[in-house]
N, C-alpha and C positions, 0 to 999 in steps of 0.2 A: 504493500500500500504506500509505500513512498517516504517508510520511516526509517529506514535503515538501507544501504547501500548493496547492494546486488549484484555486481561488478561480472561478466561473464560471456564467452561468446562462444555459439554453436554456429557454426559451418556448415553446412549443408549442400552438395551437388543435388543438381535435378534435373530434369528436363528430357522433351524424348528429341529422339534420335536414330540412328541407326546401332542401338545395342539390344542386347536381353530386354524384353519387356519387363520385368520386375527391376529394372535402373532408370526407368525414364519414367514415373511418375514425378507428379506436382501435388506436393504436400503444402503449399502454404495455408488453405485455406483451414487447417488444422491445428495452426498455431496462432490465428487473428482472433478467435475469441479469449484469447487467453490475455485477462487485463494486466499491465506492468510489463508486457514483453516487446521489446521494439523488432518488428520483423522489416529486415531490408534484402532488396534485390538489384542490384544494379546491372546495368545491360552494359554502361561501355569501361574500357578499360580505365581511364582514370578514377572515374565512380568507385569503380572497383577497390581501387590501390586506397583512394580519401575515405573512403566510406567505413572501409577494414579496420583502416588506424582508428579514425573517431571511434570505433564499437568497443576496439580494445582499451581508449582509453575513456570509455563510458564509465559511468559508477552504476549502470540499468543491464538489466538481461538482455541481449539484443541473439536474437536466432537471423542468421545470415544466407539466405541462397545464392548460390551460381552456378547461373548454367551451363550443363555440362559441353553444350555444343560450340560454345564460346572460349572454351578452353584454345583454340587450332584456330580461330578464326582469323584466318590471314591480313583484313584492314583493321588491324590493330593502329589506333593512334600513338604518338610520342607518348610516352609515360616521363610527368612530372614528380619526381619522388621529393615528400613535404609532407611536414608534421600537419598532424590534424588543425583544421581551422575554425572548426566549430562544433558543435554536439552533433552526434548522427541524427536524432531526431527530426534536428532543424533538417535536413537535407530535401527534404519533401518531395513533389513533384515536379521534376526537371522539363523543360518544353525543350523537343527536339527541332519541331519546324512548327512554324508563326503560318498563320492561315485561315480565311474568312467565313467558306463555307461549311466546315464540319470540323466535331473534335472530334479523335480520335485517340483512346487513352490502351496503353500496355502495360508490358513488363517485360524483364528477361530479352531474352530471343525475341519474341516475337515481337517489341517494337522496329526490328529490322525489316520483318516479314508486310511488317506495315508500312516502311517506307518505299517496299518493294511495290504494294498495294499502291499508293497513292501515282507512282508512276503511269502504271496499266492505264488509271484512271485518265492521268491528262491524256494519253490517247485518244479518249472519247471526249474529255471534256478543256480547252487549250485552255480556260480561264479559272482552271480548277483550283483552287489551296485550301490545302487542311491542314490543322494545328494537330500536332501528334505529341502526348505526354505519356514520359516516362514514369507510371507512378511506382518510382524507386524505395520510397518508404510505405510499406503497405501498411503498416500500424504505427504509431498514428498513422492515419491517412490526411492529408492534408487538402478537405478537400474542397477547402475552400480556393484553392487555385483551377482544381475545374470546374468548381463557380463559374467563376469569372471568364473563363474559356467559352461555358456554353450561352453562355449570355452575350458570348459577340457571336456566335457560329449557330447558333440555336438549334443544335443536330450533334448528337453525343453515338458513337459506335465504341461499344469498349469489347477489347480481344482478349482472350485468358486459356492459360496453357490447362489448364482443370476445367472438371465438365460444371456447366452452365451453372446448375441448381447449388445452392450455397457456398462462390465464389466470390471471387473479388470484382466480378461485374454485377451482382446483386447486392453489395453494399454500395455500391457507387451510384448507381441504379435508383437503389431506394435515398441515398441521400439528395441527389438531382431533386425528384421527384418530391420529397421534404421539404425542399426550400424554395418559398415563394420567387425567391431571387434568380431564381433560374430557371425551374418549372414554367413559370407564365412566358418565359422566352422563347420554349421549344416549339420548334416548326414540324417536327416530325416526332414518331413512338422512337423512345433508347432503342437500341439494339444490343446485342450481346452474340459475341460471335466465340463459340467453345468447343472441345472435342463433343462426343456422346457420352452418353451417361453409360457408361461402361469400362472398361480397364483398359490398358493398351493393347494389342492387337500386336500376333507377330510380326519382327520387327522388318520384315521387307512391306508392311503394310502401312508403318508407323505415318508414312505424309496423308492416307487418308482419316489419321487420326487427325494430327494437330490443323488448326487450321491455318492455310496456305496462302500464299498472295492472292490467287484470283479469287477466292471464296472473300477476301476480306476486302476486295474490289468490288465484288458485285451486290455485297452489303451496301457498300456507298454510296455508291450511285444510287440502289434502290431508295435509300435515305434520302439521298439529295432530290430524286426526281419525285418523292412524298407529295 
């Protein structure tokens, strides 16, 4: 409860891929109800390197994933090595790309798979932008910054490596929905784009699990043309 210091970090790989089905689940949504615990995910490498330090030098319990697929991924940026500059908490929701017609909110991997998505898109659409957030810190959630997102975009698509029903697009979901502040904004239904409600599948099958750039393309546009 916040009276005594807690000091502690669990580490966590996840994500699917091309291994064993019982290595590529997505456990987050198993550690978000659990109150005092900071769960972070970061997708790029710096994230990664700032995000580690501040956990370790937390005085809070913070459960960490990384995705496993990220490990090898060849556009790795420069890595800035520097002491932590703020509390992990603070990290919150990183905006990847600025854009007027839709937000589009991630995690992990799959904020790539969405910037893969929005390309497909300007094919069909040359006047297209959408705002794509990182929600790097899944608890807190902060989520007052996609507030403020869907209130210029008025059209919210959120992606998530876990199946639909009691994930991290059903809190965001219902918190949207919650707030006057941004509820009366929306131009379209949320969407939520997730594997099925099922386990992984073996693993030459694994890309009809997760969802893929065109599936997360043709959510969009269906959003936008609402």
């Amino acid at each position: 409860a916040g009276l005594i210091n807690m000091p502690g970090v669990i580490l966590l790989p996840f994500g699917g891929g091309e291994r064993i089905e019982y290595h590529r689940e997505s456990e987050t949504p198993f550690f978000l109800n659990n109150p005092g615990l900071i769960v972070a995910c970061p997708s790029a490498v710096q994230d990664f390197y700032d995000m580690l330090r501040a956990s370790i030098a937390s005085d809070r319990p913070v459960v960490f994933f990384s995705h496993i697929d990220l490990y090898r991924e060849p556009k790795i940026s420069e890595l800035i090595r520097r002491p932590p500059s703020k509390p992990i908490e603070e990290f919150g929701v990183k905006m990847v790309a600025e854009g007027k017609d839709i937000t589009v909110v991630s995690y992990g991997k799959l904020v790539y798979e969405c910037e893969k998505a929005l390309e497909l898109v300007r094919q069909e659409k040359n006047e297209f932008s959408a705002e794509i957030l990182d929600a790097r810190i899944l608890s807190p959630l902060k989520i007052e910054t996609i507030i403020e997102s869907v209130r210029k975009t008025g059209r919210l698509v959120i992606v998530q490596e876990e199946p639909k029903r009691w994930g991290v697009g059903a809190e965001i979901s219902a918190a949207i929905s919650e707030d006057k502040n941004s509820f009366e904004y929306l131009k379209a239904p949320i969407k939520r784009i997730a594997p099925p409600e099922t386990h992984f599948p073996p693993s030459k099958f694994w890309q009809c699990y997760i969802p893929q750039a065109d599936e997360i393309a043709k959510v969009i546009i269906e959003t936008i043309n609402y």
